[in-house]
C-alpha positions as CSV (number, residue, x, y, z in Angstrom):
1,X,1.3,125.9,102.4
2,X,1.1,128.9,100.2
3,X,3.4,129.3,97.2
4,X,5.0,132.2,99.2
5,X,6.2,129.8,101.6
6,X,6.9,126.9,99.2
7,X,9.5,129.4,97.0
8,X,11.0,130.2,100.3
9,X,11.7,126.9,101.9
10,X,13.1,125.7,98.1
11,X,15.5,128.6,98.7
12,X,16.6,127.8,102.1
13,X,16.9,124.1,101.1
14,X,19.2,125.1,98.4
15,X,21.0,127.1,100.5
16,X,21.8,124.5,102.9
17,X,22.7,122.0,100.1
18,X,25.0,125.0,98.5
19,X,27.3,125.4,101.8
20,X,26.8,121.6,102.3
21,X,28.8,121.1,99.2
22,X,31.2,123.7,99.7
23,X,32.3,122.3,103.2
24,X,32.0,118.6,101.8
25,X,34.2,119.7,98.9
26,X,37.1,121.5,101.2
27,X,37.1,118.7,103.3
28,X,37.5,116.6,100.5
29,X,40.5,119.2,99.4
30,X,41.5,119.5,102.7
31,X,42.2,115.3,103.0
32,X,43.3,115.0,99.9
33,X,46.1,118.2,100.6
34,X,47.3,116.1,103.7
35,X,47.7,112.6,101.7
36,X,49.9,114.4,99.2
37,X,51.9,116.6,102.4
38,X,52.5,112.9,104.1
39,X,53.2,110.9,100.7
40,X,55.1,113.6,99.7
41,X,57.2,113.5,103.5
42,X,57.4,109.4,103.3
43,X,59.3,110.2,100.2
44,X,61.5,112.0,102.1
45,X,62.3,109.4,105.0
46,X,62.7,107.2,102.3
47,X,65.0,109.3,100.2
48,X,66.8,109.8,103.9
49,X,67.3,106.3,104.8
50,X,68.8,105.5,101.6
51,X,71.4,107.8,101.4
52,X,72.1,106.9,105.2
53,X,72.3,102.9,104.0
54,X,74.7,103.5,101.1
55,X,76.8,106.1,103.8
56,X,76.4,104.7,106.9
57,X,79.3,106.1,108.5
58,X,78.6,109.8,107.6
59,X,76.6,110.7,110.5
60,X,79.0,109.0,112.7
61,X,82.5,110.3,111.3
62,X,81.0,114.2,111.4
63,X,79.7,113.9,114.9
64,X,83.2,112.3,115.8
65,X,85.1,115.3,114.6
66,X,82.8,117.3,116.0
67,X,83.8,115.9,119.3
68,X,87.4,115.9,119.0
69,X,88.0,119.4,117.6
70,X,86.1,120.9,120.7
71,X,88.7,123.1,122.6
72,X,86.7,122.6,125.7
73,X,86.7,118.7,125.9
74,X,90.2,119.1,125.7
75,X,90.7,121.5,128.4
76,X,88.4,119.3,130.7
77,X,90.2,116.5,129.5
78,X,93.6,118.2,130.4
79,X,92.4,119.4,134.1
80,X,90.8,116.0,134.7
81,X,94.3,114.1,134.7
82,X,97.3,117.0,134.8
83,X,97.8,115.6,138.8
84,X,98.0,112.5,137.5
85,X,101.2,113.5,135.4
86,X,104.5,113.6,137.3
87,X,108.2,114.5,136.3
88,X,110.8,111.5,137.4
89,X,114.5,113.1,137.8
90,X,117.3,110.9,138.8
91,X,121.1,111.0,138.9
92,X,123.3,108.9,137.4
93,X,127.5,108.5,137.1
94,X,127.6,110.6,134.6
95,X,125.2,113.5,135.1
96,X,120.9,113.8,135.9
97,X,118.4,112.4,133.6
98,X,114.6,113.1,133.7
99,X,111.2,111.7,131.7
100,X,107.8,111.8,132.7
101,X,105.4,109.4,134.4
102,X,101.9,108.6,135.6
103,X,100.2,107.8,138.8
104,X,98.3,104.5,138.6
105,X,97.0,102.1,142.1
106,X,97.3,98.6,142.0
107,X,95.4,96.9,144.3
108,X,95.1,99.7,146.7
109,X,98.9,100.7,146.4
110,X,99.8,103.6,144.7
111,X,102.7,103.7,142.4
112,X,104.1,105.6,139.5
113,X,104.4,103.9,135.7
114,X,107.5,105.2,133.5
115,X,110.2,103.8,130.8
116,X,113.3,101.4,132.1
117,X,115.5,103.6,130.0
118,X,114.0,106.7,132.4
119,X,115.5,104.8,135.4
120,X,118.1,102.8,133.9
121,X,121.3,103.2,136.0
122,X,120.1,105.8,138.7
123,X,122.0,105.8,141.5
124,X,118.7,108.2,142.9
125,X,115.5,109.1,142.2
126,X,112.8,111.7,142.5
127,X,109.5,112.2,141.6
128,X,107.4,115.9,141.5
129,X,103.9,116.2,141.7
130,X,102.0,118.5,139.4
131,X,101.4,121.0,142.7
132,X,105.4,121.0,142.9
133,X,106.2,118.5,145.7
134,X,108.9,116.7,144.8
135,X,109.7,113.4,147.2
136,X,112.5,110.3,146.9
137,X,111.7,107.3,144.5
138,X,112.5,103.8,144.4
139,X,112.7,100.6,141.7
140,X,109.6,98.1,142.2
141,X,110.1,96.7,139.2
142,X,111.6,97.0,135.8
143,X,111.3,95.0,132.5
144,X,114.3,96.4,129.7
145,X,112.6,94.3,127.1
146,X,109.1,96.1,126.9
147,X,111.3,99.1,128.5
148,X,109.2,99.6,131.9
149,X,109.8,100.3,135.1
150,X,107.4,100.6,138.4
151,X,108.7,103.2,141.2
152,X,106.9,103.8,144.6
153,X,107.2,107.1,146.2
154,X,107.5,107.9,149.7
155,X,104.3,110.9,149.6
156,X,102.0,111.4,151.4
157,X,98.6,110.0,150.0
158,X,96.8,113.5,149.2
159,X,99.6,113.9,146.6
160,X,98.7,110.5,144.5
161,X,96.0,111.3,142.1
162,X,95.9,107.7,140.2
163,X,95.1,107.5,136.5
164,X,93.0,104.8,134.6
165,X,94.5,101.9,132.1
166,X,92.2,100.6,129.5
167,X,93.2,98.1,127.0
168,X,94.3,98.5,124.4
169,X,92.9,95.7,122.1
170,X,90.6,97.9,120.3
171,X,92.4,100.6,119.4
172,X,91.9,102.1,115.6
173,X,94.3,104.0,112.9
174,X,92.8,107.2,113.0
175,X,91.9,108.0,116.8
176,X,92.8,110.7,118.7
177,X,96.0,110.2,120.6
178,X,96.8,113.0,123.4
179,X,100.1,112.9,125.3
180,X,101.0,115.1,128.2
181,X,104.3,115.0,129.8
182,X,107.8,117.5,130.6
183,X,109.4,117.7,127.0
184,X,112.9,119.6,127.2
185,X,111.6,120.0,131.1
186,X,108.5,121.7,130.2
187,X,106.2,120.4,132.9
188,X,102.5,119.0,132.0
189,X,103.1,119.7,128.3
190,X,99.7,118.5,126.0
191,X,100.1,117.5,122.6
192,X,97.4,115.8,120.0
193,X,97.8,113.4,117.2
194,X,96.0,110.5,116.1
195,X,97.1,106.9,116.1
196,X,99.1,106.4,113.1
197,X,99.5,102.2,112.8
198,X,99.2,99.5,115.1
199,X,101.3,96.7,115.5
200,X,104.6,97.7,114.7
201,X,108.4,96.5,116.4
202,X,110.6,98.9,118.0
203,X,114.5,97.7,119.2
204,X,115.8,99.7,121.8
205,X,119.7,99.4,123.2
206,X,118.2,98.2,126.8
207,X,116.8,95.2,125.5
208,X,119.7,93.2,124.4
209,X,118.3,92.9,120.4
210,X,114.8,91.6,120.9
211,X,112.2,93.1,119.8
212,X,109.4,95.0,121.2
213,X,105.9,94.0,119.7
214,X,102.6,95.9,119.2
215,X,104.4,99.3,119.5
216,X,101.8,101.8,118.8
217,X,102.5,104.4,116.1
218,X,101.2,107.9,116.8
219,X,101.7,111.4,115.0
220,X,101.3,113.0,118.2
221,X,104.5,115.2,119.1
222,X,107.2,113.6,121.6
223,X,110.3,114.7,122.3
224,X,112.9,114.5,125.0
225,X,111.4,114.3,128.2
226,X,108.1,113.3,127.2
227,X,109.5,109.3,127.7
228,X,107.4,107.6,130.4
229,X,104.3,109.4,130.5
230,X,100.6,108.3,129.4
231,X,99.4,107.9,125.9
232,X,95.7,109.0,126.2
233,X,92.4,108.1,124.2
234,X,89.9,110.7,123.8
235,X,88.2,110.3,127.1
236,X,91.6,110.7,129.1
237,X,92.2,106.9,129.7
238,X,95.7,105.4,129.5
239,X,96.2,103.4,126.4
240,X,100.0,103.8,126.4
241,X,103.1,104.7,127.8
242,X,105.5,107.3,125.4
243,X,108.5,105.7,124.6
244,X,110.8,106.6,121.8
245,X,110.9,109.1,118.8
246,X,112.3,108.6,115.1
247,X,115.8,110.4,114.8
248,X,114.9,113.5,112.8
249,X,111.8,112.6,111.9
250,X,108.3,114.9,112.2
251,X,105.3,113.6,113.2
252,X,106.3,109.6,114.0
253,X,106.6,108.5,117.9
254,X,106.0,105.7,119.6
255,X,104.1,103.9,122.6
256,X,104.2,100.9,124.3
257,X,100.5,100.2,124.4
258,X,98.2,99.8,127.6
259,X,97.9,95.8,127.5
260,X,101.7,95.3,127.8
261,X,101.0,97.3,130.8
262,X,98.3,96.0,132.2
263,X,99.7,92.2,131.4
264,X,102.8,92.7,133.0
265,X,101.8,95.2,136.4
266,X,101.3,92.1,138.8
267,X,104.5,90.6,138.0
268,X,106.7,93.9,138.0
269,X,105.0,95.1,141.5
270,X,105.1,91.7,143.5
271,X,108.4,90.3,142.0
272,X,110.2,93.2,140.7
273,X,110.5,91.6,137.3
274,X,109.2,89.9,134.7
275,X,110.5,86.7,133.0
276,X,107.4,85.4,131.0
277,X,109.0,86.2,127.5
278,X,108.5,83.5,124.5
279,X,111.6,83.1,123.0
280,X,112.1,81.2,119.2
281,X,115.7,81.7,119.1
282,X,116.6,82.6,115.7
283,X,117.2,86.3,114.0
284,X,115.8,87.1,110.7
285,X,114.6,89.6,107.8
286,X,111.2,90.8,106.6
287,X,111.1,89.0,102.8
288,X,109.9,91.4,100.0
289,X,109.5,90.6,96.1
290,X,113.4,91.6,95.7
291,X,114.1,89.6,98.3
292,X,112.3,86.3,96.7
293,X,113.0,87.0,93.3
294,X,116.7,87.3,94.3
295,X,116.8,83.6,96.5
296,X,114.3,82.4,94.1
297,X,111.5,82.2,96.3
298,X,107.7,82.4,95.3
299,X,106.7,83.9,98.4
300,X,107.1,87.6,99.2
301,X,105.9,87.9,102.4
302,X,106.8,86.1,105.8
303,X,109.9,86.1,107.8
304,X,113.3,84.7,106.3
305,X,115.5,83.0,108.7
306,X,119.0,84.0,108.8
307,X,120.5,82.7,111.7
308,X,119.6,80.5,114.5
309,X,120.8,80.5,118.0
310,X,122.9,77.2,119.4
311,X,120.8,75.5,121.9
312,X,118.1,77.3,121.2
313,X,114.7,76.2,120.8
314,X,114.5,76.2,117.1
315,X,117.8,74.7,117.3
316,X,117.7,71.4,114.6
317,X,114.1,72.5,113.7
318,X,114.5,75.4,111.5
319,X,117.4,76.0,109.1
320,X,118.6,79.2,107.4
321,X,116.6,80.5,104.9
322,X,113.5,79.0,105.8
323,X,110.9,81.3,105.5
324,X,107.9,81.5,108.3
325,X,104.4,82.0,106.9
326,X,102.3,81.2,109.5
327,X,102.2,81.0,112.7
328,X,99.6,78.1,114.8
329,X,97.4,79.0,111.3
330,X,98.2,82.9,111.6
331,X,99.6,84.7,108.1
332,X,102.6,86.4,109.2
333,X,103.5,88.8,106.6
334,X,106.8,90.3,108.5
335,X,108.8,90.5,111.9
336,X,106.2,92.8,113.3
337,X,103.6,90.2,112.8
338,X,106.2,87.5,113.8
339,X,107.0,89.4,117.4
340,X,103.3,90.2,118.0
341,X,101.8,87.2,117.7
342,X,104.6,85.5,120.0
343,X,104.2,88.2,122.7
344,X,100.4,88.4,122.9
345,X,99.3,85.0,122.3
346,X,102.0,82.5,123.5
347,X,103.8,81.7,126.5
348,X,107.4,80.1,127.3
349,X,106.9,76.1,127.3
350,X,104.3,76.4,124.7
351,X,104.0,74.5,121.1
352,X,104.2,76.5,118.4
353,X,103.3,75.0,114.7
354,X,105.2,77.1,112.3
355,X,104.2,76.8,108.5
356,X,107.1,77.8,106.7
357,X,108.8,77.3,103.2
358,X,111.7,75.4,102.6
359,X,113.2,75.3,99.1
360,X,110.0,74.6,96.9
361,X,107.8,73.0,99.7
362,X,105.4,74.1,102.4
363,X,106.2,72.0,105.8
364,X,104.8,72.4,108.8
365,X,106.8,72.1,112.0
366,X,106.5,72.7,115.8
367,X,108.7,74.1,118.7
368,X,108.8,74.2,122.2
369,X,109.0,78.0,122.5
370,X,112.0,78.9,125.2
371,X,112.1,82.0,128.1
372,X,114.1,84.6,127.0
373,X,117.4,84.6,128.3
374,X,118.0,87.5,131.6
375,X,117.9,90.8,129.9
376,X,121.6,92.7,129.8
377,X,122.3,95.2,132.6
């Protein structure tokens, strides 16, 4: 080989070694680019996933709203069960009443849901479907102390468009609450709230001074006329019935809620009533600290009893002033505790073990809960 070629080939082989080294070293920039890019993106998730941890429900609170404020899931919502709605009218001695209802089948057998005080001495009844059909009614059933009442209607079945119950159990403060029914005589009227409590009593002049327990609470508008129709959850499912509104108040009605309902329905349709009420027999007050610093009490919560009823249950058990705490281990901090607890979770011919306080002492004691007594006509 002549030097010629030698000089050439040393040229060519530096060449080669030159562009070696500049694609070695972009590869190398090139990898070591990307590792920074995906540490860099790992940070990120990280950074991500921690913020979700310490807010969990973020995400799930903004999607919610996002849900609820949409005009067009309401509007769906609203065309989905408006034939389910129906106005009840009915005459009575002294002039027409009218409230709403709700179509619901019971085992095959469609009937309409309302409020006993709807109904409550009617000499007739009607009931008009949402397409303006209006047809004669008739008492199933009725229940004055959780003010229901069961009609059937002689339509034919193309008119029944039935409506589902859910329970009610897991109901939260703060959900959507939508009620539709004929305020003032306003037919298939919609109005939005949320639910306001849970849990709370309401007395109502039909049921002879009990009690009724696990009232629901809702900001959603009611007015006159809007008594007996459905209380719906966001998805258009019965959770309650619309029952009563605060004199002169904005913003506070009430519902008797879907598992009243639901407990009750094969009773009201197959006997026409329903007598499966616990009964304590006493009357009472909610205690407070003025209360217990007034009677000298340490306790400032529970229920204070201030009378008890003569051949009543509690009769030679309890005594006046004796304050109930708790109830078979349950804190019961007032009457709407008191009334819920008995109502959901006990049954006439039951023991109850009451925890209450008696002068300076914690006792515990246990009655035979009684039936209620016939409600008043």
């Amino acid at each position: 080989m002549n030097k010629s070629n030698l000089n050439k080939g040393s040229a060519s082989l530096f060449i080669l070694l030159f562009i070696a080294g500049l694609l070695v070293g972009g590869i190398a920039s090139i990898y070591v680019t990307f590792q920074e890019i995906k540490n860099l993106n790992d940070k990120v998730d990280l950074l991500q996933d921690q913020i979700i941890a310490q807010n969990p429900i973020l995400n799930i609170t903004n999607q919610t709203i996002t849900i609820y404020q949409n005009s067009t899931a309401l509007v769906e919502l609203y065309e989905s069960v408006q034939e389910s709605i129906v106005l009840v009218q009915g005459m009575t001695n002294t002039g027409g009443v009218q409230g709403s209802g709700f179509v619901y089948s019971y085992q095959n057998t469609n009937i309409v849901i309302t409020n006993y005080h709807v109904v409550h001495d009617t000499t007739s009844l009607s009931v008009t479907f949402s397409d303006g059909n209006g047809y004669e009614a008739n008492i199933l059933g009725t229940d004055p102390y959780v003010d229901l009442a069961v009609l059937t209607v002689d339509a034919p079945e193309v008119e029944f468009h039935p409506i589902e119950i859910v329970s009610s159990s897991s109901l939260r403060v703060g959900e959507i609450a939508i009620a539709i029914g004929n305020p003032y005589g306003l037919v298939g009227s919609l109005t939005t709230g949320v639910v306001s409590a849970l849990g709370r009593t309401l007395t109502e002049e039909y049921a002879g001074g009990f009690s009724i327990a696990n009232i629901i609470q809702t900001s959603t508008p009611i007015n006159p006329g809007n008594s007996g129709g459905p209380l719906l959850n966001s998805i258009g499912n019965v959770v309650g019935i619309t029952t009563a509104i605060a004199e002169e108040s904005q913003g506070l009605g009430f519902a008797i809620p879907s598992d009243t309902i639901l407990r009750e329905m094969p009773a009201l349709v197959n006997t026409g009533t329903y007598d499966r009420h616990s009964y304590l027999g006493v009357s009472g007050q909610d205690m407070s600290y003025n209360i217990a610093k007034e009677i000298g009490s340490s306790v400032t919560y529970g229920w204070r009893i201030q009378s008890i009823v003569s051949g009543g249950p509690s009769e030679n058990i309890l005594r006046v002033n004796d304050i109930i705490v708790e109830l078979n281990g349950t804190r019961i901090i007032n009457n709407d505790e008191l009334a819920s607890y008995l109502s959901d979770k006990t049954l006439p011919g039951e023991t109850l073990i009451l925890t209450v306080q008696r002068g300076d002492s914690d006792i515990v004691l246990t009655v035979v809960l009684g039936k209620r007594p016939p409600p008043p006509i």
